[in-house]
N, C-alpha and C positions, 0 to 999 in steps of 0.2 A: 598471362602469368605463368610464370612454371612452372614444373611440378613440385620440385624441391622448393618453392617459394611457399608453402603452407604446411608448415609443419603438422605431425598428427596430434591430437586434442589431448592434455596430460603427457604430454611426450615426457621424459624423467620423472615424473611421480611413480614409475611401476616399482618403485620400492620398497615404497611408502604401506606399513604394516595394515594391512586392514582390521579394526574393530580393535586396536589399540585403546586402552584404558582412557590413561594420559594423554591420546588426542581427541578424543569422542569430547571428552570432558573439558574438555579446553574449548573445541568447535561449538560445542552449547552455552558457553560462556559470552557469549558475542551476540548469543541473542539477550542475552540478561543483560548486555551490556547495553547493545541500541535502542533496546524496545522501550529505555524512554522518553526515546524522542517522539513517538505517535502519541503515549499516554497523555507527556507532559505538554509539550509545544502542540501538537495539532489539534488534540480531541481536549483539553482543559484549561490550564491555567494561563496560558499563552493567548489564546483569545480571549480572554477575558480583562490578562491584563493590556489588549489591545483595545477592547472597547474603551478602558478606563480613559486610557492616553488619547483617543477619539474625541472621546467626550470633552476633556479639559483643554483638547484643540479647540472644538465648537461644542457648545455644549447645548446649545439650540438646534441648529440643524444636522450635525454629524456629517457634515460637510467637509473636507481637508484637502489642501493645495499637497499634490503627487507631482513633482517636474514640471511644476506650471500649471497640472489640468484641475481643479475641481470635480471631487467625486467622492462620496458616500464614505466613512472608513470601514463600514460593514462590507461595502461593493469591492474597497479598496485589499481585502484579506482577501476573498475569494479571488479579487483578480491577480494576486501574487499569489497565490495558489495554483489558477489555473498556467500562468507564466511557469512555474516552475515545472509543473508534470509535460508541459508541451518540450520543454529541454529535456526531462527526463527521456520521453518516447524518442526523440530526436536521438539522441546519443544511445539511447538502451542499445540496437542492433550492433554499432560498435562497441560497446560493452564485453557483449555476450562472443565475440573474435577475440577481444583482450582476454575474458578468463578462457575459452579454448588453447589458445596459441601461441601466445605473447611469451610464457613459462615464468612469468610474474606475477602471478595471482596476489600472492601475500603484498607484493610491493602497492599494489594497485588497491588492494583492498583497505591497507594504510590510509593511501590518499586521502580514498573518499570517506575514510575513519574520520580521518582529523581534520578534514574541511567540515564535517557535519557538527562534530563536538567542538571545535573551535568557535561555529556560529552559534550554535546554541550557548555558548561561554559568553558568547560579545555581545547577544542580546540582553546581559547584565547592563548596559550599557544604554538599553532601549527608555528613552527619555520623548517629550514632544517635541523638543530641539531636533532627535534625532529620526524621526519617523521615515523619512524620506530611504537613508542609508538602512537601517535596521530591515525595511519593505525586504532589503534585497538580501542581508544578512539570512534572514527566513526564509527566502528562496535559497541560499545557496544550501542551507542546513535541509532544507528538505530532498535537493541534489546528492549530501554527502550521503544522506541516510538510504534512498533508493539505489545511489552507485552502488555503496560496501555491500550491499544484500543481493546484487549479481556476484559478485566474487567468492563473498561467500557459501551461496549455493552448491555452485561451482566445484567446491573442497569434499563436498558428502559420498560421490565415486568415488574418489581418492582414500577415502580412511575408514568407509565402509562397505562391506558385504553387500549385497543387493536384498539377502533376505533382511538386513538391520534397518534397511531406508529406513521403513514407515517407525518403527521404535525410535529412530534417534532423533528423526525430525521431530517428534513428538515430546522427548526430551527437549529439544530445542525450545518448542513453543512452548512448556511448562516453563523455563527459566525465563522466557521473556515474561511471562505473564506472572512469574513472583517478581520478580526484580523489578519491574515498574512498575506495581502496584505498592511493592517497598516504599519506592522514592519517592512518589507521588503522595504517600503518607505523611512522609518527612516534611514533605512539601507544605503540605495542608497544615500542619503543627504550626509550622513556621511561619506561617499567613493568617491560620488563625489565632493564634497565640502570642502574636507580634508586637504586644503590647508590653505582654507580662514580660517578655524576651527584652525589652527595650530598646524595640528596631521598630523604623515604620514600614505602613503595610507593603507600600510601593518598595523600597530597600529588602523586605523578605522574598515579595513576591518577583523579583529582577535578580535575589539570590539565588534561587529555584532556576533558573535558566543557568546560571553557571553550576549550579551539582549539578544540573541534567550533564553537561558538557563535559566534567570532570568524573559523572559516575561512568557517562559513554567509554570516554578515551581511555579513562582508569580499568576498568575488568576490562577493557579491548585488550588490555595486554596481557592477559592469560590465555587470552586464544593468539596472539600472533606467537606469545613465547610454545607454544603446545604444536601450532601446525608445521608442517614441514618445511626447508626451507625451499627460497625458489630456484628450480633446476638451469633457469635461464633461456634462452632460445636456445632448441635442440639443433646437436651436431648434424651438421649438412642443411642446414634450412640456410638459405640466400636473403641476403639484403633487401627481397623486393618488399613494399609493404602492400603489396596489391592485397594479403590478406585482410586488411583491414576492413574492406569491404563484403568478406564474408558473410557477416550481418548480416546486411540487407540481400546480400545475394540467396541467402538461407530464407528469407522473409519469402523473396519473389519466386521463390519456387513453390512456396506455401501458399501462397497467392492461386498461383495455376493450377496447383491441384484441387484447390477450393470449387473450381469448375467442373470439376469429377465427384462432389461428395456435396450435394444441392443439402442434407441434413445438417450436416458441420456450416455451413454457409449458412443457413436459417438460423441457428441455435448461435452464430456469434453474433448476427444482427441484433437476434432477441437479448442476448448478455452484454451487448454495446448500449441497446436503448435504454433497458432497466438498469443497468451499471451506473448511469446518467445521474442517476434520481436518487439508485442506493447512497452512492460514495457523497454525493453533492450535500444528504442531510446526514452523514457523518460529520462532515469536515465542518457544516455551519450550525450543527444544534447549539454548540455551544453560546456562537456570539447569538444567536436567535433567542435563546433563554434570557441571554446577557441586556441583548439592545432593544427587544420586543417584549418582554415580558418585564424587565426590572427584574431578575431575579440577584437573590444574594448570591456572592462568589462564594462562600463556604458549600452553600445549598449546591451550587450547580456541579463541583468539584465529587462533591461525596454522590451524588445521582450517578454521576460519571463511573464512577469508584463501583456502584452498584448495577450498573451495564454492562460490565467487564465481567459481572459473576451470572448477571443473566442471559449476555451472548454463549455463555458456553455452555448455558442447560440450555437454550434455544434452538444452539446446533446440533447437540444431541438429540434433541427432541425431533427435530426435521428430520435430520439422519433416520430415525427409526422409521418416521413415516413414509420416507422416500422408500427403504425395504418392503412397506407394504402396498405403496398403492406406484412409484415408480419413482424417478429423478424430476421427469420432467411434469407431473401430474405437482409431486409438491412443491415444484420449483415455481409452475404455476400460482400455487394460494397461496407462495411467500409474495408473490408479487400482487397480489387482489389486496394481501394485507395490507402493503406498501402505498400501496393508490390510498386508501382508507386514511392511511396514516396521516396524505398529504393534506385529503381534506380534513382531517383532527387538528391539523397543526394551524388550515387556518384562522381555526376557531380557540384552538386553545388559551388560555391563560392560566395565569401562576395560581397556583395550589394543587389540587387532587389529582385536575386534569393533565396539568403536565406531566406529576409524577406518572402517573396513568399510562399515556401516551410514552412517556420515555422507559416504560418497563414493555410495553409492546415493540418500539422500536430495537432493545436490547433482545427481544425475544427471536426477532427477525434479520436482525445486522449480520451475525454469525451464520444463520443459518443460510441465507443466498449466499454467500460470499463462499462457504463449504460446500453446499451444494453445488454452484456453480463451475465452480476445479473440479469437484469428481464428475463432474455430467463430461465435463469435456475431455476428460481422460476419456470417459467411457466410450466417447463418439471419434476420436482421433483415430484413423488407421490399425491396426491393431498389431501388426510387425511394420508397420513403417519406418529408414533407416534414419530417418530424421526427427526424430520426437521431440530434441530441443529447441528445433527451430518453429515447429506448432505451439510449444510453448513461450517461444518468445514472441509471434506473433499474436499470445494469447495478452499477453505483459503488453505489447504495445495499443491493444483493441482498448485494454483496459484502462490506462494512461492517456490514451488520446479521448475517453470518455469520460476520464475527470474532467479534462480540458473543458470540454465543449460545456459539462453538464454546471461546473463555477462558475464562467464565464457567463451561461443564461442567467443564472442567479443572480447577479451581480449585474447586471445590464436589465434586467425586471425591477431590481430593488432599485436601480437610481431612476430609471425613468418611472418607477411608479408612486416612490418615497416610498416601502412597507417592504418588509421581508416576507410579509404572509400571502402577499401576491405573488412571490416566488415559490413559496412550498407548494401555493396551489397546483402553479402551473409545471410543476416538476411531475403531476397525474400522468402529460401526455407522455412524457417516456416510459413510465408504468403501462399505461394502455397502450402503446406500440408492443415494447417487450411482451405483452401477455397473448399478444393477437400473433406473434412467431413462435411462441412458445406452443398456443394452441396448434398449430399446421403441425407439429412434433407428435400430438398425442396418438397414443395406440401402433406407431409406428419402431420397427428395430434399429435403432438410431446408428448403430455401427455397419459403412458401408467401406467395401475394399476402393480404392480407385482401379479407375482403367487401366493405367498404366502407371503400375509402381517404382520401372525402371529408369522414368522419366526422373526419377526423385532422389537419386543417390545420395549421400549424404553420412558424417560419422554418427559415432554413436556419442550419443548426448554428453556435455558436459554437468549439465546440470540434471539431478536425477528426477525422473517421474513417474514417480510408482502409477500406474495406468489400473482401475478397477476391473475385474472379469466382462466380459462384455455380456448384456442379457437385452433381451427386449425392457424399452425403461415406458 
């Protein structure tokens, strides 16, 4: 490839005003805008009204013909689940060359805008006639919503100062997290109140996936009208697309250096195995409540509703304890709780216990999941010229972990008929992760490589504020 064939990262953005009002405000817009697609379709109302559609397939065994195969529709969520994030990881590395280089960010960003809020639109659409297409519909919406949030990232060097990252991103996640707990409201009215409304439930609750689609694309368009336009591929860059492969080329050099740094190597195995188990009983509490327990969809919605407010004193609360006793000390008895959790779940049943159960798991979801991004800042290189390609080999550890960790689940529940055979057996990724996590302790987790020359590399398009480095 040549040299002119890989343009530099941001190439025409440098003129782009930093800490601009009207684009700060714009760029936090987009998270209010997609963050309802996790509250609404992944984590609520969206499995639920999948089990419904399950049930009234078979309403004895929950058994439903997918392209010929018979298989579980509890088995059959997780396993479009894990389908989707295995494309995700697949495509991420090219992604992350598109927002570098391409000088189409915004265009790009579009895309995967309106392919995610379109499917979440057409799952208005999701009937028992329709199960089979809708599968893939929710795959693709889980596609749009992972792509846009590469490109997005992406724009945070571009319109801010280095000293603003950590404020704006924070801004950021304050809008996503009013904005979909908004609609999610609306949501709830509209399902629960569906009577006095004079709609039925099915017709509210298949309405709800079109606002989700129409709230997504709708405020999307004060962040594309707000960010800057695109500069295009920069003057003197050649026709080659050999760049495209910079992804992975960024990945594989992250790879070899991993050979130089045995702590970073430890500590993503330990964040791979537990990752397994964390992400696996996010993505199924719901239909779990829903097909194991018989709970009511009001009931599980507003639980839901009430995890959202206790992941973030969760994470705060870990935060503080990580300052006193270390990263990887509390990262540890996030994950002892975790294991705990799995054998709660496979005991639980509807009433006290669940709620119980799901206000400890709310206490714990936020807090690894935080913890875990700052340990690994903390442990990354600490002037390495490549920081966004260790983050995106951090994004693909973590996509290829949902992968494997649905996939179990869904491959336990149908050969064993019970979902609670799954949560049990999700301990062993808990007990691996706790057992790499231990080889960490009392050790200064940040090590230089041997050769940092081997590594060359730009400077990140995507920003990562990196924590002070201390013994953890």
């Amino acid at each position: 490839m040549s040299a002119t064939a890989t343009p530099a990262p941001d190439a025409g953005f440098q003129s782009v005003p930093k800490d601009d009002k009207r684009i700060t405000r714009g760029w936090t817009f987009y998270d209010w805008a997609n963050s309802v697609y996790p509250l609404v379709i992944t984590s609520s109302i969206f499995p639920i009204y999948w089990g419904s559609i399950t049930e009234e397939l078979s309403p004895k065994t929950d058994v439903v013909n997918f392209l010929g195969v018979e298989v579980p529709g509890s088995s059959l969520l997780t396993y479009a689940i894990s389908a989707a994030f295995l494309l995700i990881a697949l495509v991420s590395p090219f992604l992350t060359s598109l927002a570098d280089f391409s000088g189409r960010k915004k265009l790009f960003m579009q895309v995967f805008c309106y392919l995610g809020a379109a499917s979440c639109a057409a799952l208005y659409f999701f009937t028992p006639e329709t199960l089979t297409l809708s599968t893939f519909i929710f795959i693709a919406a889980t596609i749009g919503f992972s792509g846009s949030i590469v490109f997005y990232n992406s724009y945070l060097p571009i319109i801010s100062s280095e000293e603003q990252y950590d404020s704006l991103s924070a801004r950021g996640f304050s809008m996503g997290y009013i904005g979909s707990v908004l609609l999610l409201v609306i949501c709830l009215l509209l399902v629960t109140f569906n009577e006095a409304l004079g709609i039925e439930k099915a017709f509210a609750t298949r309405l709800s996936f079109l606002l989700t689609g129409i709230w997504w694309a709708g405020f999307a368009q004060i962040t594309f009208f707000s960010l800057p336009a695109d500069p295009g591929r920069p003057a003197g860059a050649t026709s080659d697309s050999g760049w495209l492969l910079n992804g992975f080329h960024e990945l594989s050099k992250v790879w070899d250096q991993l050979k130089q740094l045995p702590n970073l190597k430890i500590f993503l195995l330990a964040y791979f195995t537990y990752n397994m188990g964390v992400q696996t009983v996010m993505y199924v509490a719901t239909i779990f409540g829903d097909k194991e327990l018989h709970l009511e969809s009001t009931a599980l919605i507003v639980t839901i509703l009430l995890l959202q407010v206790v992941g973030i004193l969760g994470a705060y609360l870990f935060a503080k304890l990580s300052e006193r006793i270390g990263n990887t000390r509390a990262l540890s008895w996030s994950v002892v709780i975790w294991a705990f959790i799995c054998i709660a779940g496979y005991f639980v049943q509807a009433g006290w216990s669940f709620y119980a159960l799901a206000s400890v798991i709310g206490l714990t979801m936020g807090a690894v999941q935080s913890l875990s991004r700052s340990t690994y800042s903390k442990i990354i290189p600490e002037n390495t010229p490549n920081t966004a390609a260790f983050f995106s080999f951090f994004d693909v550890t973590e996509k290829l972990s949902i992968v494997i960790g649905t996939a179990v689940f869904g491959v336990i529940a149908q050969i064993t008929g019970s979902m609670r055979n799954s949560i049990l057996a999700l301990i062993v990724f808990f007990i691996l992760g706790l057992i790499f996590l231990l080889q960490l302790r009392g050790k200064k987790l940040r090590e230089d490589p041997a050769n940092t020359d081997a590594f060359p590399g730009p400077p990140p398009a995507t920003p990562i504020v990196a924590m002070p480095a201390k013994e953890l």
